[in-house]
N, C-alpha and C positions, 0 to 999 in steps of 0.2 A: 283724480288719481293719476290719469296720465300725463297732466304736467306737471305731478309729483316727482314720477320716476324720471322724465327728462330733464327734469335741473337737478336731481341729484345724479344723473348719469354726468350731466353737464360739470356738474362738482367734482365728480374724481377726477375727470378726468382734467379740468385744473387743476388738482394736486398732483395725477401724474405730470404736467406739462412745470412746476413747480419747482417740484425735485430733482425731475430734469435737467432744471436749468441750473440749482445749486449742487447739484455733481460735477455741469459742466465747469462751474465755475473752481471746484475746488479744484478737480484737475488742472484748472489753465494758472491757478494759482503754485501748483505745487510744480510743475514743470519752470513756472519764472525764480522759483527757490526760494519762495518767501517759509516755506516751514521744512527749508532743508539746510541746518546749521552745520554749515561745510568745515569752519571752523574745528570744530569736535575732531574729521579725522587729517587735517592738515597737519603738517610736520611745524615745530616752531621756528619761528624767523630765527636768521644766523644774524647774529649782529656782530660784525667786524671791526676791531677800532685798528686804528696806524697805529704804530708801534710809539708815537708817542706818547700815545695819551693811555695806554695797556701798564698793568703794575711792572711790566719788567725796564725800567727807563732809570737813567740819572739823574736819581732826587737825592740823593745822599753823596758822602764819602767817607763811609766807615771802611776800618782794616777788614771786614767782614764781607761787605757784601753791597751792590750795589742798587736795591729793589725795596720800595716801601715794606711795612711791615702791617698790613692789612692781613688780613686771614679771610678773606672771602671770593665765592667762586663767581662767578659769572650766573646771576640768575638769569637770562633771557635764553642761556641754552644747557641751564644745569638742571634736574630734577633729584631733588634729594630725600632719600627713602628715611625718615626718620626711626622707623623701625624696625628689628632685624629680622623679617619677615620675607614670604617669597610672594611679595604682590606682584601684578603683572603690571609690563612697563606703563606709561600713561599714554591713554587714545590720542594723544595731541601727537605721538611720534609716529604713529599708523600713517603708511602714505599710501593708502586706497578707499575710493568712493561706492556707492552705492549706484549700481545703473537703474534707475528707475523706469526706465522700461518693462522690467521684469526684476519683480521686489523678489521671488524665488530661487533668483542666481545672483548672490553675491561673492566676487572671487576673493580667497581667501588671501589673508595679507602675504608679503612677501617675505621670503625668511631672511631675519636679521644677518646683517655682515657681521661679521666674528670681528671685535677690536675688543683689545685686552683692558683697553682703558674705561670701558663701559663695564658695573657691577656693582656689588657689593662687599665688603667687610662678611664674615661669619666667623662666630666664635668657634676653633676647636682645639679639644684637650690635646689633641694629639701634635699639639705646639709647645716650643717651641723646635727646630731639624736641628738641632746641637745645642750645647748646653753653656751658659758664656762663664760657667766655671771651669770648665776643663779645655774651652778653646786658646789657650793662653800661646801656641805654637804660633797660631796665624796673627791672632787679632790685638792688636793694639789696647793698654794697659786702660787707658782712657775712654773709652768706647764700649767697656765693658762691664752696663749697666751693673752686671751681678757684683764685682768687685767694688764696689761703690758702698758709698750708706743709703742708697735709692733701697726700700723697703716693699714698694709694690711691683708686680712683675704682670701684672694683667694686660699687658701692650702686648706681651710675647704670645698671649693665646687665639691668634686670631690669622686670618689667612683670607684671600681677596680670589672671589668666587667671580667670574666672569660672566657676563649674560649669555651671552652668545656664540663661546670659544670653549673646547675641550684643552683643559688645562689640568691632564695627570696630577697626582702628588709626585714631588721631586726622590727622585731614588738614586743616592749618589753612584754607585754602580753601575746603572744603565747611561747614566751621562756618561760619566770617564767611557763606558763597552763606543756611544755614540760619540764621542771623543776622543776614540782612537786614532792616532797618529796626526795629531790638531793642535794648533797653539788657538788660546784666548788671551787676546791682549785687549785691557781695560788701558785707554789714554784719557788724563784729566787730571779733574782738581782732587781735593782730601775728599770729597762725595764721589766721587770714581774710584780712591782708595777704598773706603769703605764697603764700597762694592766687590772689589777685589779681595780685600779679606772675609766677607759673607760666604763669597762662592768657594773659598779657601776651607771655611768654615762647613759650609755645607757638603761640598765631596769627600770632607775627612770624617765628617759626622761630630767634630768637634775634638778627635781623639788627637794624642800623637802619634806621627807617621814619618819613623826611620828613617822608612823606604825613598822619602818622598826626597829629589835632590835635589840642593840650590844648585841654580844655571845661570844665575843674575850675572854673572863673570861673562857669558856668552851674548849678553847684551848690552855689555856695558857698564851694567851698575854695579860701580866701584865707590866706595865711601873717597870724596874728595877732600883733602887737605881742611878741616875746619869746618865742614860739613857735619850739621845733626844726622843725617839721613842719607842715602844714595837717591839718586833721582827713579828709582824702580827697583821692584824685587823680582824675580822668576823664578817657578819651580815646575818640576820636571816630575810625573808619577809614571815610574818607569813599566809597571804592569799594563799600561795601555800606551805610553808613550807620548800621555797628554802631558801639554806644558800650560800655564796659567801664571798671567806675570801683568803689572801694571806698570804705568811708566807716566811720571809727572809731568804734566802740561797745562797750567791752570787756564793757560787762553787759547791751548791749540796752534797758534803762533809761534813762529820759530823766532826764538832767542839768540839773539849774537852780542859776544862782548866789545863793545867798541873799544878797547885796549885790554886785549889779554893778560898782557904783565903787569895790570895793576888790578888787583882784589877788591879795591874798591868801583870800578870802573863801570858804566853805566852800561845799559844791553840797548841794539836795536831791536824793536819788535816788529819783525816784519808780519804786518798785518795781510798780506797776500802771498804770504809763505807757508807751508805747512810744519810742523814740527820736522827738524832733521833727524829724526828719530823712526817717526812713518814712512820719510823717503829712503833710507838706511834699510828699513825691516819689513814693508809692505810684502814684500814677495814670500815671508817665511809664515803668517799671519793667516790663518783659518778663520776665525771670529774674531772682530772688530768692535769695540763698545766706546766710544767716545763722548765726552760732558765738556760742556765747559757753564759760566755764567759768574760766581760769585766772587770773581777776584774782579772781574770790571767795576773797578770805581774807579777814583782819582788816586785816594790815600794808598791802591794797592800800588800802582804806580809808581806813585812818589818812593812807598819805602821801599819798591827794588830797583827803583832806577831805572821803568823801562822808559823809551821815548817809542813814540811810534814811528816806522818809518813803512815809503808805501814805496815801490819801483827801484828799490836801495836805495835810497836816499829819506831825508828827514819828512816826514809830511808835512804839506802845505796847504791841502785841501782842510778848509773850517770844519765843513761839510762834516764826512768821515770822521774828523777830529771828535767830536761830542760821542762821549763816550758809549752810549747806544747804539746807533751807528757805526762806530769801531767796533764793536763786538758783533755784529751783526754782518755785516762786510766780511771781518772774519771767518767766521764759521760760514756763510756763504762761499768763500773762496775756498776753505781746508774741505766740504762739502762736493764741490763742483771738482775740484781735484781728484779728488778720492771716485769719485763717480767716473773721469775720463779714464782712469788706471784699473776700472773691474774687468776691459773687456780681457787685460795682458793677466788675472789673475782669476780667473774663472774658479776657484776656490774658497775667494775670499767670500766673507758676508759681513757689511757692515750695518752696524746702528747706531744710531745718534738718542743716546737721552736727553728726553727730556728736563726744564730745570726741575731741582727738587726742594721742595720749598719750604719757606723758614717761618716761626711763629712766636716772633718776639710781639707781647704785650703790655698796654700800658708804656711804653719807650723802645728805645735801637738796642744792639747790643753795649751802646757805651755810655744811657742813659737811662739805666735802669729797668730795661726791657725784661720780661718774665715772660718762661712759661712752665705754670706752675701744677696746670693742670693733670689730672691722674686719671680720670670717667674715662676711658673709649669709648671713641665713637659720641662726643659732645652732641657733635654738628651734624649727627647722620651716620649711615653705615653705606648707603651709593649712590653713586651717578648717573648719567645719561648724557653725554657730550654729544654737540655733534661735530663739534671739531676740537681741535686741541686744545688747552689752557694756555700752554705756550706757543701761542701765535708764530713769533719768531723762530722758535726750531719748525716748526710742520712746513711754515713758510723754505725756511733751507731747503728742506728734503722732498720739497711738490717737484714732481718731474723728473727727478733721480731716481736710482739702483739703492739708494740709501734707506734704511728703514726707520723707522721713527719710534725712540722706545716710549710711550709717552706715558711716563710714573707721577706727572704734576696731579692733577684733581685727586688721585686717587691717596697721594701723601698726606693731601691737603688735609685728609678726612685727619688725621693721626697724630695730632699735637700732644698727646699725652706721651709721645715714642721716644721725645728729644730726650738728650744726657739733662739739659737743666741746670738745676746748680748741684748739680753732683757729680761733675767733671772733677776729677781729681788735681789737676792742676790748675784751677779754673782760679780768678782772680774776687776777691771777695765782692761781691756785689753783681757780679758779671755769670749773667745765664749762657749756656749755648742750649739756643734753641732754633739752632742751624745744622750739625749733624745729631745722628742719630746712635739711641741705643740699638747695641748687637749683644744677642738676636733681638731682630727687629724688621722694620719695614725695610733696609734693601734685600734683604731674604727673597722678599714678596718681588723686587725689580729681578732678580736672579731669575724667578720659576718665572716670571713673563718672557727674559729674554732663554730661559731652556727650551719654556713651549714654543719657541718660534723657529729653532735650530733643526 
C-alpha cells in the first residue's frame, strides 16, 4: 500500500510538472505571435501608382475628355458597402493592437479624422433642395434632367452621409446670413459651371429672384462679338451682399491671342501662368473653388488653337509637352501660386476639386459609349479611401494653404445621375455621360464645400 500511494503521489505530480510545461509553452508561443493575427487590425497597404500608369493620363483624344472610360475604383484601398446600411467600418482600417501583457486594458481605437470624402449614399425623401422645373432662372436648358423625356428621377433622392464629419442639411439662408459681405467665385470648365449654377440653384431654393442683380459687367463678362456665351456670369443677392459668379477656364492657364486682329488667330497657353482673370480679381475673392481636367487632350487643342508656351515663348521641353504632364505642371503651378498670394489675402479660402468622373460604356463618347443605367447605387452606396482617387489633385495641394475638394470616389458611385441621351441637343447616337443631371450630384459637391466654409 505504501508504494502505492508514492507512485501515484509520484504520478501527479508529473502531470503537475506536464502542464506546466505546456502553459510554459503556450505562453512563449503567443508572445513570438504565432496565434496573434496582426493582420486583422493593420490599416490596408496604400498602393501608389505614377501618374502614368493611374486612369487619368493620355490614352485618347476625344473633344471630350482626356481619361479612359473604366468605371472602377481602386480596390487595394476602396471598401465598398454594398448595402444601404449602417455597418461599422472594416477591422482592417482599426490602427491599434492588443497589448498582451494585460488582455484587460485594451486602448480604444482612435477617433476617426473627419474627410468628406469617406461615407455613404442614403436615400432621403426630402430630396431633391430645388426643383429643376422651376430653376429655369439659373440653370441651363440642357442640364435639366426634368425638362427632358428622362422619366425616372430616382438619382434626385439621395444625399451623401459622411463617416466621420458633421455635415448639417444645407439651409439657403444661413449660408447667404454666413456669406455676408463675400464673393464665391467657381474658375473652370462646364463641370465648374455646373457647379455654379447648383449653388445658384440651391440659395434661390430653385425660385425666381428679382432681387437677385446681375454684376457680370463689374467683372468683365460681356458677350463678345460672335460669342455663344460671355466667359462668366455674376450675381449680386443684395440682402446679404453675397455675390456668386463663375468664370471660364478650362485648363486654369492663361490664354493669350498671338494676333489680336485676327479672329481666327491661334492663343498661347501659358502653362506656368495663371488665369488673367485670378491675377485681376484675387484680392476681391472670399471662396475660391477651382477644376480643371477634361479639356486636356490633343483634339481640345487642336480645335481652339492652343499651343503651349512655358517662360513666353513656344515649349520646347518633350518632357512637359505630353499631355499629362502639361496639365499636371499646370495646375501644380496655378496651385503654388495661389498658395504664395494667401498670406497678402488672409480672407481668401481656396479649394481645388477634385476630377469628376465620367461613365461612358461599352465605347468613348464618339464610339458609341452609353450610360444607360437607371438602379442607384449599382456598384455600392460607400467608401473608405485612404487617400484620394485623384492622385494628381491631392498630390498639387500636399503642402499647401490649398484644400482639396475631393468629389472623385464618391461620384463614381452615381452613374445613373448623367444627362444620357436625353441631352436635348445631343447628337443622335451620342450619350453625355460626362456632365450631370441637376438637381443632382454637384448639389452634394456644394453641401461638402458649405460644411467646410
Amino acid at each position: 500500500m505504501r508504494l502505492g500511494s508514492i507512485n501515484g503521489l509520484r504520478f501527479k505530480q508529473l502531470k503537475l510538472v506536464i502542464l506546466a510545461f505546456f502553459i510554459l509553452f503556450l505562453l512563449w508561443k503567443w508572445e513570438k505571435g504565432t496565434y496573434y493575427d496582426s493582420g486583422v487590425l493593420q490599416p490596408d497597404p496604400l498602393v501608389l501608382s505614377h501618374p502614368a500608369n493611374s486612369k487619368f493620363v493620355d490614352q485618347h483624344t476625344s473633344s471630350e475628355e482626356d481619361f479612359p472610360n473604366e468605371d472602377t475604383l481602386p480596390q487595394s484601398v476602396v471598401k465598398v458597402e454594398k448595402q444601404l446600411t449602417d455597418a461599422p467600418p472594416p477591422l482592417a482600417m482599426v490602427g491599434y493592437s492588443v497589448d498582451v501583457a494585460d488582455e484587460n486594458e485594451v486602448p480604444p481605437p482612435e477617433k476617426k479624422e473627419c474627410n468628406y470624402r469617406n461615407g455613404k449614399w442614403v436615400s432621403d425623401n426630402r430630396r431633391p433642395l430645388y426643383s429643376g422645373f422651376g430653376c429655369k432662372q439659373w440653370l441651363s436648358e440642357s442640364w435639366s434632367c426634368r425638362l427632358t423625356q428622362r422619366k425616372d428621377f430616382a438619382y434626385e433622392k439621395f444625399r451623401w452621409q459622411p463617416e466621420a464629419c458633421e455635415m448639417p442639411e444645407f439651409e439657403a439662408s444661413e449660408f447667404l446670413r454666413r456669406m455676408q459681405d463675400k464673393t464665391i467665385a467657381y474658375v473652370g470648365d462646364s463641370l465648374g459651371r455646373q457647379m455654379f449654377q447648383s449653388m445658384m440653384c440651391m440659395v434661390t431654393g430653385g425660385k425666381q429672384r428679382r432681387d437677385v442683380e446681375d454684376v457680370g459687367a463689374e467683372y468683365g463678362f460681356v458677350l463678345a462679338p460672335g460669342a455663344k456665351r460671355p466667359d462668366g456670369w455674376a450675381y449680386r443677392f443684395p440682402s446679404t451682399n453675397t455675390t456668386i459668379l463663375y468664370h471660364w477656364s478650362s485648363t486654369l492657364c492663361d490664354l493669350e491671342p498671338l494676333n489680336p486682329s485676327d479672329r481666327a488667330t491661334s492663343y498661347a497657353m501659358h502653362l506656368d501662368r495663371p488665369p488673367a482673370f485670378l491675377k485681376n480679381n484675387l484680392h476681391r475673392f472670399h471662396v475660391l473653388i477651382l477644376n480643371t481636367g477634361h479639356h486636356w487632350n490633343r483634339g481640345k487643342l487642336k480645335a481652339n488653337r492652343w499651343e503651349m508656351y512655358l517662360g513666353g515663348a513656344p515649349n520646347n521641353n518633350r518632357n512637359i509637352a505630353v499631355i499629362w504632364k502639361a496639365k499636371n505642371f499646370t495646375v501644380h503651378s496655378v496651385i503654388k501660386w495661389l498658395d504664395a498670394q494667401l498670406p497678402d489675402h488672409p480672407q481668401l479660402k481656396v479649394f481645388y476639386r477634385s476630377i469628376s468622373p465620367r461613365h461612358f460604356f461599352n465605347g468613348d463618347w464618339n464610339t458609341g459609349g452609353r450610360c444607360d443605367n437607371t438602379n442607384p447605387l449599382a456598384k455600392g452606396s460607400g467608401i473608405h479611401l485612404n487617400h484620394s482617387e485623384d492622385t494628381d489633385a491631392e498630390g498639387a495641394v500636399r503642402g499647401t494653404r490649398i484644400k482639396l475638394l475631393d468629389v472623385t470616389a464618391l461620384s463614381r458611385l452615381r452613374d445613373e445621375g448623367h444627362i444620357s441621351r436625353y441631352s436635348i441637343k445631343a447628337t443622335p447616337g451620342v450619350q453625355d455621360c460626362l456632365h450631370w443631371c441637376l438637381p443632382g450630384v454637384p448639389d452634394t459637391w456644394n453641401e461638402i464645400l458649405a460644411a467646410q466654409l
